[in-house]
C-alpha positions in Angstrom: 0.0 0.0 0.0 1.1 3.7 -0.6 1.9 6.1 1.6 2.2 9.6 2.0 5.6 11.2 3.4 4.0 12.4 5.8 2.2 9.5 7.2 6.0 7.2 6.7 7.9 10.0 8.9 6.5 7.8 11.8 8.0 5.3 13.1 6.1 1.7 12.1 7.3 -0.2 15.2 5.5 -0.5 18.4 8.6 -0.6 20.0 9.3 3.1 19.1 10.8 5.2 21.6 9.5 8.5 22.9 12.4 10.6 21.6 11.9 8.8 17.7 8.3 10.0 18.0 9.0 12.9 18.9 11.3 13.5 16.4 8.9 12.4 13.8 6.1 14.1 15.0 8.7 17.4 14.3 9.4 16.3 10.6 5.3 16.1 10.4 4.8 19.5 11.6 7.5 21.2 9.4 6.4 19.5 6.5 2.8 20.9 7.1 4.6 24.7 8.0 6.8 24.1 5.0 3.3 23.5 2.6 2.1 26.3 4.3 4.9 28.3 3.1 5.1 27.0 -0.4 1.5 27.7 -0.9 2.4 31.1 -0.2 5.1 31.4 -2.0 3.1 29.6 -5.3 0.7 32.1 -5.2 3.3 35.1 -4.9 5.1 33.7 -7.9 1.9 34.0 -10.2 0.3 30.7 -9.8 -3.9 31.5 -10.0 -6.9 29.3 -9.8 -7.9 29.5 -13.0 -4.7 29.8 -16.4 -1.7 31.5 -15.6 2.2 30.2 -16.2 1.6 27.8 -12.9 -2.2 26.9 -11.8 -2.6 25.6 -9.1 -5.1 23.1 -8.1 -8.3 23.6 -6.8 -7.6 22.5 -3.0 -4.5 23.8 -2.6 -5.5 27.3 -5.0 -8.1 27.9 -1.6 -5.7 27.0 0.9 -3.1 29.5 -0.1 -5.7 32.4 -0.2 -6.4 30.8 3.5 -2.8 32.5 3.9 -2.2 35.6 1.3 -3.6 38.7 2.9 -6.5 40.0 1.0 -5.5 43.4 -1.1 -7.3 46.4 0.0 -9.5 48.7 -1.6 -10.7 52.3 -1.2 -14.0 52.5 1.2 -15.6 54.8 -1.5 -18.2 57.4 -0.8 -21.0 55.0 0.2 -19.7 53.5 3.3 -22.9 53.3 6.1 -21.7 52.2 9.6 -22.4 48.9 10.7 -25.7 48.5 9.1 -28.3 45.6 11.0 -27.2 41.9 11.4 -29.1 40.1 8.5 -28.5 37.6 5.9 -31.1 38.5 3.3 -30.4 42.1 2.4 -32.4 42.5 -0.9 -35.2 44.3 0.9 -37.5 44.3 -2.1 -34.6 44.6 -4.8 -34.7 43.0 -7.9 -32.1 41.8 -10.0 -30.6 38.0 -10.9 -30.3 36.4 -7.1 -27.2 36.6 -5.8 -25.9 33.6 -3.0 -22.6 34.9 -1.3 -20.6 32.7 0.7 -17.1 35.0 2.3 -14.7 33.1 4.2 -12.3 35.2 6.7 -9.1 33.6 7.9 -6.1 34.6 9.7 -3.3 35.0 7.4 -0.8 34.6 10.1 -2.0 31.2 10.8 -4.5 30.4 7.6 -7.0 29.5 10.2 -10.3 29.9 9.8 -11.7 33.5 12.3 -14.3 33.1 14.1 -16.6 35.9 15.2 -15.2 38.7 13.2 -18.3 40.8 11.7 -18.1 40.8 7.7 -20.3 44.5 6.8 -21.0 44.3 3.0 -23.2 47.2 0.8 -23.2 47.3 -2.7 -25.3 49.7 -5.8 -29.1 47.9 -6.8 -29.7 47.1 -10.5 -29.8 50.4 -11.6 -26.6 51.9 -9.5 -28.2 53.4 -6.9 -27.5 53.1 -3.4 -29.4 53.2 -0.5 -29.5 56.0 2.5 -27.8 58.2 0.5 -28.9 61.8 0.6 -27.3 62.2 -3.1 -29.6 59.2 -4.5 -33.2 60.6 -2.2 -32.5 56.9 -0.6 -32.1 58.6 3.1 -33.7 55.9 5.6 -33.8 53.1 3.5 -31.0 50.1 3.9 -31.5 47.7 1.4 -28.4 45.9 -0.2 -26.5 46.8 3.1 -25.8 43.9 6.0 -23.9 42.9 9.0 -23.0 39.0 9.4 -20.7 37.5 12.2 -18.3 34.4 10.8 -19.0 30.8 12.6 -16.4 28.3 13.4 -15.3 27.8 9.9 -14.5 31.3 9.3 -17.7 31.2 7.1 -20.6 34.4 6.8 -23.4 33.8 3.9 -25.5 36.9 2.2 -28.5 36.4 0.0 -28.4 39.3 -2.6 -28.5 40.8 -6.2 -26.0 40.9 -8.8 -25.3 44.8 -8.7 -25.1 47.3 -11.2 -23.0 49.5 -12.3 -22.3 53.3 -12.6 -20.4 55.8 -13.8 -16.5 55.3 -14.1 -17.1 51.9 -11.6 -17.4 48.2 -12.7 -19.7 45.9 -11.0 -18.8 45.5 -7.1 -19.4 44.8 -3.4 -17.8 46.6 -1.1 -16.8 44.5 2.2 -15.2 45.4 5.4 -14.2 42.7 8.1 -14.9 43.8 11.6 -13.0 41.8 15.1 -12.9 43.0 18.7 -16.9 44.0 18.7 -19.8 42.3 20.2 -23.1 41.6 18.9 -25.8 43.8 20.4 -29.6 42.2 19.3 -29.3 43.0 15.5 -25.9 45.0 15.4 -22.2 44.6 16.0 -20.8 47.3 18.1 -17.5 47.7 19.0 -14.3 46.4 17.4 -11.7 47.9 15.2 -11.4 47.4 11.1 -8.7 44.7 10.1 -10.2 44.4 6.0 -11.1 46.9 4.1 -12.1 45.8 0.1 -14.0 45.3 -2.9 -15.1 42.3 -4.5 -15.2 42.3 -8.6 -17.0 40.3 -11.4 -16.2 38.0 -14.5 -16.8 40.4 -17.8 -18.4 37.3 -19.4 -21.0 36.5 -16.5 -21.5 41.0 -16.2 -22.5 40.6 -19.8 -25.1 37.8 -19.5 -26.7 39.3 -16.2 -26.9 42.8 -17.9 -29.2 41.6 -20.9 -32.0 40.5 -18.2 -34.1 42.9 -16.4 -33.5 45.3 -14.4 -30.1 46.0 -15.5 -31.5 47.0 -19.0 -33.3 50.4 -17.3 -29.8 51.0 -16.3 -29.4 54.7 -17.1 -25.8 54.7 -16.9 -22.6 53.6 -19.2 -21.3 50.4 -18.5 -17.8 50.2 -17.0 -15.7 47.4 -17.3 -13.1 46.3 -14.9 -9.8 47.4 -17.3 -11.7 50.7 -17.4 -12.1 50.5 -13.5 -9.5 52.5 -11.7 -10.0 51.0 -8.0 -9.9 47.7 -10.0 -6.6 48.2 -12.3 -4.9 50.6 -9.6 -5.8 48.6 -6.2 -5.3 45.2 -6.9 -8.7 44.2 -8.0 -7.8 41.0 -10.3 -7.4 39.4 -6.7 -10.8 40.1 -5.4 -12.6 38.7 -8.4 -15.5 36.3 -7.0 -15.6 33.1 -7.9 -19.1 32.1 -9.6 -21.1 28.9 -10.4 -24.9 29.0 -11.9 -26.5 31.3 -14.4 -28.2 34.8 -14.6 -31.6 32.6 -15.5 -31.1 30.4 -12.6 -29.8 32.5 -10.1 -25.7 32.8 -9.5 -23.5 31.8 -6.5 -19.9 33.7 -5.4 -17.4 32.6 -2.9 -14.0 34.1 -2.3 -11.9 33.9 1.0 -10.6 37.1 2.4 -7.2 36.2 4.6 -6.8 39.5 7.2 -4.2 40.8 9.4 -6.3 39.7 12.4 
């Protein structure tokens, strides 16, 4: 039968003695720290998910994000403070359904954090924004939402593909939240440790922007190479990763790794 290095670096007889496990037990654990490292390193070297001179594969493509800080991006001028603790944030919006899955780790350790608060907001179909004075949305909060990560690191949002706008591509904007409490249906407290944007696929923009609402859109699309927070801050890293269909409803993951 086979075995992995990792699993041979221990010693097969019975008769072992405490300082050869120990010993083993050591090359185990750098082995792991020194997969750890390479993952890192493959990923600083150009290797992507998806093409690229080196790809990676699929396992070990999320496990080094699990340890490559996430790039930042500008706030923007839309930014509402905390908004409420809730995973459904359409609030009546309309657009191609939208199921958001965001994955915080510490990139010291590439462990999963657990309890940080992850505050997304993002434009509607048309690129509007709510509770903004500029857009007569004051007192309304759709497409704006608070949720704290469980064990796994893991927070999920039920939303709308957004929109876009003048000079900006399609985006979420996300910040990551740790040091805060919940309080009944918001997270006070805490300092920022993330502060981003999440981008689109041109080819899946296109098909979702043929379907209604996105057609009413009054403004001029913009696509990412014409974005300046995306060419300028590093957005080809925060690109979503999508399954599904604008006629079925889409799914996005992506796993933000912060200086926790």
């Amino acid at each position: 039968m086979h075995r992995s290095r990792a699993a041979s670096a221990l010693p097969a007889s019975p008769q072992a003695s405490a300082s050869e496990l120990a010993g083993a037990r050591g090359i185990v654990g750098r082995m792991e720290l020194n997969r750890r490292d390479a993952l890192k390193a493959a990923l600083a070297g150009g290797a992507v998910l998806l093409g690229g001179p080196r790809a990676l594969g699929h396992d070990e493509a999320l496990a080094a994000e699990a340890c490559t800080l996430a790039a930042s991006q500008e706030e923007g001028p839309f930014y509402v403070a905390l908004e409420r603790i809730r995973s459904d944030i359409r609030l009546g919006r309309t657009g191609v359904p939208l199921r958001l899955k965001i994955t915080v780790t510490d990139a010291s350790t590439c462990r999963p954090l657990k309890g940080a608060a992850v505050d997304i907001w993002h434009a509607d179909g048309l690129g509007a924004y709510s509770d903004e004075s500029s857009q007569g949305t004051v007192g309304q909060t759709w497409l704006r939402g608070v949720q704290i990560t469980d064990a796994n690191g893991l927070v999920r949002f039920t939303t709308v593909y957004p929109g876009f706008y003048r000079g900006r591509a399609p985006h979420i904007h996300a910040k990551v939240h740790t040091g805060g409490s919940r309080a009944g249906t918001h997270y006070t407290g805490g300092h920022v440790v993330h502060t981003g944007q999440f981008f689109f696929p041109e080819a899946t923009s296109t098909q979702v922007y043929r379907t209604s609402p996105y057609t009413h859109d009054p403004n001029t699309r913009t696509r990412n190479a014409e974005d300046r927070v995306y060419t300028g801050q590093h957005g080809a890293g925060s690109v979503l990763r999508l399954s599904g269909s604008a006629a079925a409803g889409l799914r996005g993951a992506i796993t933000l790794a912060v200086d926790a």
